[in-house]
C-alpha positions as CSV (number, residue, x, y, z in Angstrom):
1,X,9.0,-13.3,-26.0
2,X,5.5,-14.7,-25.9
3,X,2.6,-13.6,-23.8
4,X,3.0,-16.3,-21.4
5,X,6.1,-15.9,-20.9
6,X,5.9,-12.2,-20.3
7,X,3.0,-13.0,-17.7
8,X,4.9,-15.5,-15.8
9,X,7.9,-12.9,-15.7
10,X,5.7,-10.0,-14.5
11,X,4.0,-12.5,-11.8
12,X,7.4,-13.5,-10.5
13,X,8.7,-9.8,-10.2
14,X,5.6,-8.7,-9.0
15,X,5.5,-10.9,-6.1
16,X,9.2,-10.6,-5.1
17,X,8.9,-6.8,-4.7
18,X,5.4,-7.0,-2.8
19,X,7.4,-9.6,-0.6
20,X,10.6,-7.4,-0.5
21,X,9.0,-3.9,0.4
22,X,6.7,-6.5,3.2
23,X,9.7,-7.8,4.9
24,X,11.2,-4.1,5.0
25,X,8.5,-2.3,6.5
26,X,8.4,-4.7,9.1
27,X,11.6,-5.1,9.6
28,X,11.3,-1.2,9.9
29,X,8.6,-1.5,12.4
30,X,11.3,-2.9,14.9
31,X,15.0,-1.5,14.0
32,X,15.6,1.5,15.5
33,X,18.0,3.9,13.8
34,X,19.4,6.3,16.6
35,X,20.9,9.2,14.2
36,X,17.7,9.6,12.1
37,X,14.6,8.5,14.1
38,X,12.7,9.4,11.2
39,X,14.0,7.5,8.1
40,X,12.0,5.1,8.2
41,X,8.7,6.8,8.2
42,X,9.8,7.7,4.8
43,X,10.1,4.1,3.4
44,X,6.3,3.5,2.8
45,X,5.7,7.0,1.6
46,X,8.7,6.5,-0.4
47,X,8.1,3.7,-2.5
48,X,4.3,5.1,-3.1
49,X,6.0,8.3,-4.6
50,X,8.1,5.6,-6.9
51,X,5.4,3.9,-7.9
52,X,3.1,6.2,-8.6
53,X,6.0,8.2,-10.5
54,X,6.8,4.8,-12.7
55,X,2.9,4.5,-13.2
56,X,2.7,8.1,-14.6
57,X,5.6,8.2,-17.0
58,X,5.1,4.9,-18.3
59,X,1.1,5.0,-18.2
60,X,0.7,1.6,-17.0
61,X,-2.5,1.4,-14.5
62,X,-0.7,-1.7,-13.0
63,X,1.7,0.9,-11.2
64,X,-0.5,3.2,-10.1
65,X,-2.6,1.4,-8.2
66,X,0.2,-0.1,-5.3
67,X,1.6,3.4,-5.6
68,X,-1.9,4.7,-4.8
69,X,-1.8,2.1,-1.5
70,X,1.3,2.8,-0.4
71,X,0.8,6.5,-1.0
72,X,-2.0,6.2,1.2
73,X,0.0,4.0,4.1
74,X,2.6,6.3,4.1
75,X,0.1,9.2,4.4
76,X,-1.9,7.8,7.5
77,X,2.0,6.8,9.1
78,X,3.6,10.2,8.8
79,X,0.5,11.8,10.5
80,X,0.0,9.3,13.2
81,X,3.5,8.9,13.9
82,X,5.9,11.2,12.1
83,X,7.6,14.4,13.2
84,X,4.2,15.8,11.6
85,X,2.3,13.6,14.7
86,X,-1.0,15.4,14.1
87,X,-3.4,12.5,16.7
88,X,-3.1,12.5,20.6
89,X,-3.8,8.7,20.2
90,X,-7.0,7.8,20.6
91,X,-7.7,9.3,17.1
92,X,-4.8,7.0,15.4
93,X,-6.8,4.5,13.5
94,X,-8.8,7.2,12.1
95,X,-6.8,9.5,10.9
96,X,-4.7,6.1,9.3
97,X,-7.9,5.0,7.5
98,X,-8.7,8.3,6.1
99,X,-5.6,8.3,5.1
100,X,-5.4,4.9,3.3
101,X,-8.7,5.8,1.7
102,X,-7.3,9.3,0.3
103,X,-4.5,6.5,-1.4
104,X,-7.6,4.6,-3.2
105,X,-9.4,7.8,-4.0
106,X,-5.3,8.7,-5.6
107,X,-6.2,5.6,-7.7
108,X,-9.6,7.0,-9.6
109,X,-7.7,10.1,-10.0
110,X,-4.5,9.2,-11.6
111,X,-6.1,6.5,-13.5
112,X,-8.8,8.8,-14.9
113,X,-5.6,11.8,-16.4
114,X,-3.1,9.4,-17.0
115,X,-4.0,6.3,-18.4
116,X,-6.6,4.9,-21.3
117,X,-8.9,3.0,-18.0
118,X,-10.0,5.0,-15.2
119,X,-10.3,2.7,-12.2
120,X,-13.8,3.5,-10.8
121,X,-13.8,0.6,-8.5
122,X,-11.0,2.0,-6.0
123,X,-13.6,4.4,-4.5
124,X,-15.5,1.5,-3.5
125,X,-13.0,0.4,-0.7
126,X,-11.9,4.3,-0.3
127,X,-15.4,4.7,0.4
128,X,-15.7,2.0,3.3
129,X,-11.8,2.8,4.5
130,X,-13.6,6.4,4.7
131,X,-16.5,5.5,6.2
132,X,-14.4,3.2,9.2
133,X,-12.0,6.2,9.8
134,X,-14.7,8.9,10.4
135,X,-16.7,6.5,12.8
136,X,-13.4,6.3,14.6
137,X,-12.9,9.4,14.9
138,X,-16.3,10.6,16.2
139,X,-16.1,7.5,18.1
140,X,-16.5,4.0,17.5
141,X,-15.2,0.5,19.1
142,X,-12.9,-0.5,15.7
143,X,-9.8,1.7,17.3
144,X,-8.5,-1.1,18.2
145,X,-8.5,-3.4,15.7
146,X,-7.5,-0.6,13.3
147,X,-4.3,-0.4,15.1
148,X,-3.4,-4.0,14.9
149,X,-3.7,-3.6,11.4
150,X,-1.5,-0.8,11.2
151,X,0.9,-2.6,12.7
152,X,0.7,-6.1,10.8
153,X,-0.1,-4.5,7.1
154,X,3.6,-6.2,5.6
155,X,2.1,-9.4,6.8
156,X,-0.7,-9.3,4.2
157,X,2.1,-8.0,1.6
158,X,4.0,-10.9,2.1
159,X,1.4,-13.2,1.9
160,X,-0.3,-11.7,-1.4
161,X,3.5,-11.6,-2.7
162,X,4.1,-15.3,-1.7
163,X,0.5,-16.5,-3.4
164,X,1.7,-14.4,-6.6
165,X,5.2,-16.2,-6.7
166,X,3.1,-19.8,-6.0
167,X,1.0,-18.9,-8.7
168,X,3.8,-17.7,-11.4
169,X,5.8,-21.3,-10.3
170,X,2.4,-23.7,-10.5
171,X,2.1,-21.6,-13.9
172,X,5.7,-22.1,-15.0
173,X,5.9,-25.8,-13.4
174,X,2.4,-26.9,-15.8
175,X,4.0,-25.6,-19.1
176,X,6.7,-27.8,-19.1
């Protein structure tokens, strides 16, 4: 199989599963499931974990790194909203973006003992996540917008997944 070919395959799988894991999650922001009211807090978390455990055994940064977000997500969900509900509220988007950034920091780490690249440039948005999350929680006006976000995150999956899958099809459609 050539390298093109490889890279066209990678781009379509690739942007299915980022489209896939988006239309769960928000399908999971609005089913309800009675018997276990927590299942699907452990969705996010869950496919991090995955991710992050395919990145280490395989050593392939390209795993880590959604692992690392989604790690991170599923962090700053569980402790805003799970049955480990550590925020009164008001400190939600805080605690969420502190979280996320603790995901991007998860990056550098992994990157650094696991692979032959360390990925120095995921403290740079860990840094400003960071940054946004302890202004919120001291106190600052982005509470708000922080929590739209956390709500329509799977949006921005799906659309980076359906770019991807535009991308591997343009790709496949000039070749031939």
């Amino acid at each position: 199989m050539t390298k093109q070919v490889e890279k066209k395959r990678e781009g379509l799988v690739g942007g299915l599963i980022l489209v896939v894991i988006g239309l769960i999650a928000l399908a999971g922001q609005f089913v309800e499931l009675d018997s276990f009211p927590n299942l699907g807090l452990l969705i996010v978390p869950g496919i991090g974990a995955l991710f992050l455990l395919w990145g280490i055994v395989t050593r392939e940064d390209g795993l880590i790194i959604p692992g690392g977000i989604m790690s991170g997500i599923g962090l700053g969900i569980v402790l805003i909203s799970g049955p480990f509900e550590i925020a009164n509220g008001e400190n939600d988007g805080g605690i969420f973006m502190l979280s996320f950034a603790l995901g991007w920091v998860l990056i550098t780490v992994l990157t650094a003992v696991f692979t032959d690249e360390t990925h120095w440039w995921a403290l740079i948005p860990a840094a400003v996540m960071g940054l946004i999350g302890g202004t919120v929680l001291v106190g600052g006006v982005f509470e708000t917008v922080l929590r739209l976000l956390g709500d329509f995150w799977p949006l921005a999956l799906i659309v980076v997944g359906g770019w991807i899958l535009i991308q591997a099809v343009r790709g496949k459609a000039n070749d031939g």
